[in-house]
N, C-alpha and C positions, 0 to 999 in steps of 0.2 A: 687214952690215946691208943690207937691201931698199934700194936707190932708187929713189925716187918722180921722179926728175925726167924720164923716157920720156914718150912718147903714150901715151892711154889704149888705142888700138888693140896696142900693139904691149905691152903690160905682161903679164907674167906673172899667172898667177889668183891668187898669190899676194900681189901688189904690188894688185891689184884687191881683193882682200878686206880687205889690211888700212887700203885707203883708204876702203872700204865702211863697216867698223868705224869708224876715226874720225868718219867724217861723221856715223853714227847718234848716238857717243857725245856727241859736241859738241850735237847734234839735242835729243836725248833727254835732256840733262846725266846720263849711268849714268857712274856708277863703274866699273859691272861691264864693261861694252863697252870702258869706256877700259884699264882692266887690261887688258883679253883684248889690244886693240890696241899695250900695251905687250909684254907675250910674241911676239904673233906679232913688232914690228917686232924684237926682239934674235934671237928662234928660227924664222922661219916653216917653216923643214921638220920641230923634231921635237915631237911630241907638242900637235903645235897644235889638231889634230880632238879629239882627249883633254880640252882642256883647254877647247873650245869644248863637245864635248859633257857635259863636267863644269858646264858654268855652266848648260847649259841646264836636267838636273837640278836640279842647286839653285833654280833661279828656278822650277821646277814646283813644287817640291817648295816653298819660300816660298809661292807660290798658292795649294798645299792646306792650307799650315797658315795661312795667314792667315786661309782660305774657313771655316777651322775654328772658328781662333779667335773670327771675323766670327760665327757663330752662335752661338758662346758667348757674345760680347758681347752679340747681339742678347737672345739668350736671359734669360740676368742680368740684365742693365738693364733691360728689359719687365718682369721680375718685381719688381726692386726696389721700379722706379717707382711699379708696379701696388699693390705693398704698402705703399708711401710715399703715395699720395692715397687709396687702401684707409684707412690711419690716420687721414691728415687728416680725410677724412669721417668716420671714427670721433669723434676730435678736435672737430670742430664740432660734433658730434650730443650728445656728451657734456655740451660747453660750453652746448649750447640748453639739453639737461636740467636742468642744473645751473641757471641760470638762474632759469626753472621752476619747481625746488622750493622755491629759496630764496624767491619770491613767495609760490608756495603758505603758506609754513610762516609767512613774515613775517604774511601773513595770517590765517592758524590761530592764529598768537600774538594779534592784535587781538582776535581772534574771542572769543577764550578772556578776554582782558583786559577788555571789555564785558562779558561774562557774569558775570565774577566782579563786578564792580564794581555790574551788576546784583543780581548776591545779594544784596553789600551791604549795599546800597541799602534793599532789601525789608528784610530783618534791623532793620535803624536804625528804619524803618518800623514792622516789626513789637513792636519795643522800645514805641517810642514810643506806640503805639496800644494795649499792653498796659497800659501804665502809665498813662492816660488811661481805661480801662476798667478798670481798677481802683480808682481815685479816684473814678469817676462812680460806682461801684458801693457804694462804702463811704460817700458821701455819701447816695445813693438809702436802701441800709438804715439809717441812720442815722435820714434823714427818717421814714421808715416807721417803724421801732420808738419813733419821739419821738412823732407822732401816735396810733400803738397804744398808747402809756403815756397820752398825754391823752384819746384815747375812752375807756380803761378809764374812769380819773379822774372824766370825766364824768357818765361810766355809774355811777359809784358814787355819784356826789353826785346823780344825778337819783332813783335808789332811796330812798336817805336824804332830799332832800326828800318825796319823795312819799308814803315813811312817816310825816315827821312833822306834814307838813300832813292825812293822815288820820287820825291822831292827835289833832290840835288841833283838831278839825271836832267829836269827839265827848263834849270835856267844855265848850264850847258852849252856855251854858243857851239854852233858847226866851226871845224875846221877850214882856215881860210884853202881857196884855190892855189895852186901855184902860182898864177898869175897874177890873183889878187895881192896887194898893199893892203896892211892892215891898216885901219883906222887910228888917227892918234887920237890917242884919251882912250880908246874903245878897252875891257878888261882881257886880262889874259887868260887864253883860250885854253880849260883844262879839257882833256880825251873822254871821255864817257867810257869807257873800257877800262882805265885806269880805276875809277871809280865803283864801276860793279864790282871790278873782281875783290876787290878789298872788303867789300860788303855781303858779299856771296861767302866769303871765308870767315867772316865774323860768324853770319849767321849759321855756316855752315858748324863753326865751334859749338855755338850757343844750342842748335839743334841738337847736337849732342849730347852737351849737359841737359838738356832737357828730357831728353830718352834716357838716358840714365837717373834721373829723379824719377820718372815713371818706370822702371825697371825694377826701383829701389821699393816704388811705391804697391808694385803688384807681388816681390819677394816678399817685402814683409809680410806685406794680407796676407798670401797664402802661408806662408809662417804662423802667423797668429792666429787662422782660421784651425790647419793643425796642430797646433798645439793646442787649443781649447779641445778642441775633438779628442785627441790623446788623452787629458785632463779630466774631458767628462767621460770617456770609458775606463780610466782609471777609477772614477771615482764611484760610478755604478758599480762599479766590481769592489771598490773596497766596503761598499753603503753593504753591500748583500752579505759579502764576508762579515760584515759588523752586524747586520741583524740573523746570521746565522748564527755567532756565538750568542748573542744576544739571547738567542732559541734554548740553545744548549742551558745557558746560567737557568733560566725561568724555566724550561722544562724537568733540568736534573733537582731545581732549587724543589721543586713538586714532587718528585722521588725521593730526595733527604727529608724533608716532611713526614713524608708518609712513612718512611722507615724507621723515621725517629717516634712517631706515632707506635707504630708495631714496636720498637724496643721497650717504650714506654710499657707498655700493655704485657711484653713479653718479661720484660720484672718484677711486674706484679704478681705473673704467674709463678716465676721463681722463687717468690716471697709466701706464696700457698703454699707451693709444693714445700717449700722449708718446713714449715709450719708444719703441714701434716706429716712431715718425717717425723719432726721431734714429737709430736702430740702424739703419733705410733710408737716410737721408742719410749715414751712414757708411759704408752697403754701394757707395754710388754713386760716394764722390770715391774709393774704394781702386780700383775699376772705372774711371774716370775716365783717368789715364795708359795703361792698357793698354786701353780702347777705345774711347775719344774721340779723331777724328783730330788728329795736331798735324801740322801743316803741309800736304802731300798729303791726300786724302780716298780711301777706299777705293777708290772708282769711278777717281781718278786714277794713285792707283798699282799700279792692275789694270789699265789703261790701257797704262802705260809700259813695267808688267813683259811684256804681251805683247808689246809693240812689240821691247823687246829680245831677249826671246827668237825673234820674228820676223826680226829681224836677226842672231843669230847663227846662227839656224838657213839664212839666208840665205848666209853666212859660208862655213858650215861645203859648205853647195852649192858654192860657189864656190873651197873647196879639194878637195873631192872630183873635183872636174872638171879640178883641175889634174893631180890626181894618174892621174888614168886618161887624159888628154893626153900625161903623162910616159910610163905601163905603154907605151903604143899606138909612142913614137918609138923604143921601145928594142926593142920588135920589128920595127920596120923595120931 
């Protein structure tokens, strides 16, 4: 075994390197330093540079693949991430959508539910106003055909007075002279004057009532003529208002359709984007262990590892110089 208990002047580059060693290893808490300083203190003449310059390989060779792996990391995880808030925005964009139609369509259903209830409406309307113009109607002709049976009526009995009042005008004797004697047996002699005027005042009644059944008969027409006219522009106007909403239901019912289409299609999309959330958040914790630092951080154990490999390459100086001190005494 080397001993350490010399002057540092006076110590072999062998007894210097492997106190070089330790101090780094303690310095630097390496394992790998403390090893090497184990070998060297049991063997320092054989196989010591070998085994220094075997470490130092390995700790390059750690470097490059960490450098490596360090870019895969970076690599993966950038894309993960990228594809993971890539969804999320997906994800929110979906959820507005979604949102959205269901207003729209909440909506498109009121829309449609007024409309019908407007038809309705109008229908009950329509009922009602039919069935009201058709009692007004059968009332009106009623009146009219009962008045046309009492003008006939009339009419008949103004003819037949007036036949027989000309009639009874003509077997009439004249009234006798002053100076005539009447006839015995002859009948007695009624005025002709007396006789019109009682007949002129009948018919003059009758006339009457008769103008007023035709008065009755031309009020109503024009009554019933009017109100049919009121009736059908009422009803033209309630037909339009009815196939206006009509318009509304089948038009809006075409727009709830199609948005319910679009929500359809826009849940599906919700259902990817979930999807690719969770299959990113899965892509990241499996990534997670192999390239999220635990404990050191890349920058510090790229730090360290150069530091040791500077040390042993220091090491390794410091037995090469013993050894060509050795060559140099044996040819003297």
């Amino acid at each position: 075994f080397i001993q350490l208990g010399a002057a540092p002047s006076q110590e072999p580059a062998e007894v210097r390197a492997l106190r070089f060693i330790v101090s780094k290893a303690k310095l630097l808490h390496s394992p790998s330093l403390a090893a090497v300083a184990t070998m060297v203190g049991k063997d320092p003449f054989k196989k010591v540079r070998d085994l220094i310059n075997d470490l130092i390989t390995k700790l390059e060779d750690q470097a490059s693949d960490e450098e490596t792996e360090k870019d895969f990391c970076v690599e993966e995880m950038g894309k993960e991430s990228e594809n993971r808030d890539n969804a999320k925005m997906d994800e929110e964009k979906a959820k507005s959508s979604i949102a959205t139609s269901k207003a729209k369509i909440a909506g498109y259903k009121e829309d449609i539910t007024e409309a019908e209830e407007a038809v309705a409406a109008l229908n009950k309307e329509a009922e009602e106003a039919l069935a009201l113009r058709e009692e007004e109607k059968e009332n009106n002709e009623n009146t009219i055909a009962s008045a046309t049976e009492g003008e006939e009526a009339v009419k008949a009995a103004i003819a037949v007075l007036r036949k027989f009042y000309a009639s009874t005008e003509e077997f009439v004797q004249e009234e006798p002279t002053p100076n005539q004697e009447p006839v015995e047996g002859s009948p007695e002699v009624f005025k002709a004057s007396d006789t019109s005027n009682q007949g002129n005042q009948i018919l003059d009644f009758l006339a009457v009532i008769e103008s007023d059944f035709g008065r009755t008969i031309t009020a109503v027409t024009k009554a019933e003529a009017d109100a049919q006219s009121d009736y059908d522009a009422a009803k033209t106007e309630r037909d339009t208002q009815i196939e206006a909403q009509e318009k509304i239901v089948e038009d809006t019912g075409k727009l709830q359709e199609k948005e319910e289409s679009a929500l359809f299609d826009t849940e599906e999309e919700l259902s990817d984007a979930e999807k690719s959330v969770e299959a990113a958040v899965e892509a990241l914790k499996k990534l997670k262990p192999q390239c999220v630092d635990q404990g050191l951080s890349y920058k510090e154990r790229t730090a360290r590892r150069e530091q040791e490999i500077e040390a042993l390459k220091e090491a390794l100086s410091i037995l090469t110089e013993s050894t060509a001190d050795f060559g140099f005494m044996q040819k003297q």
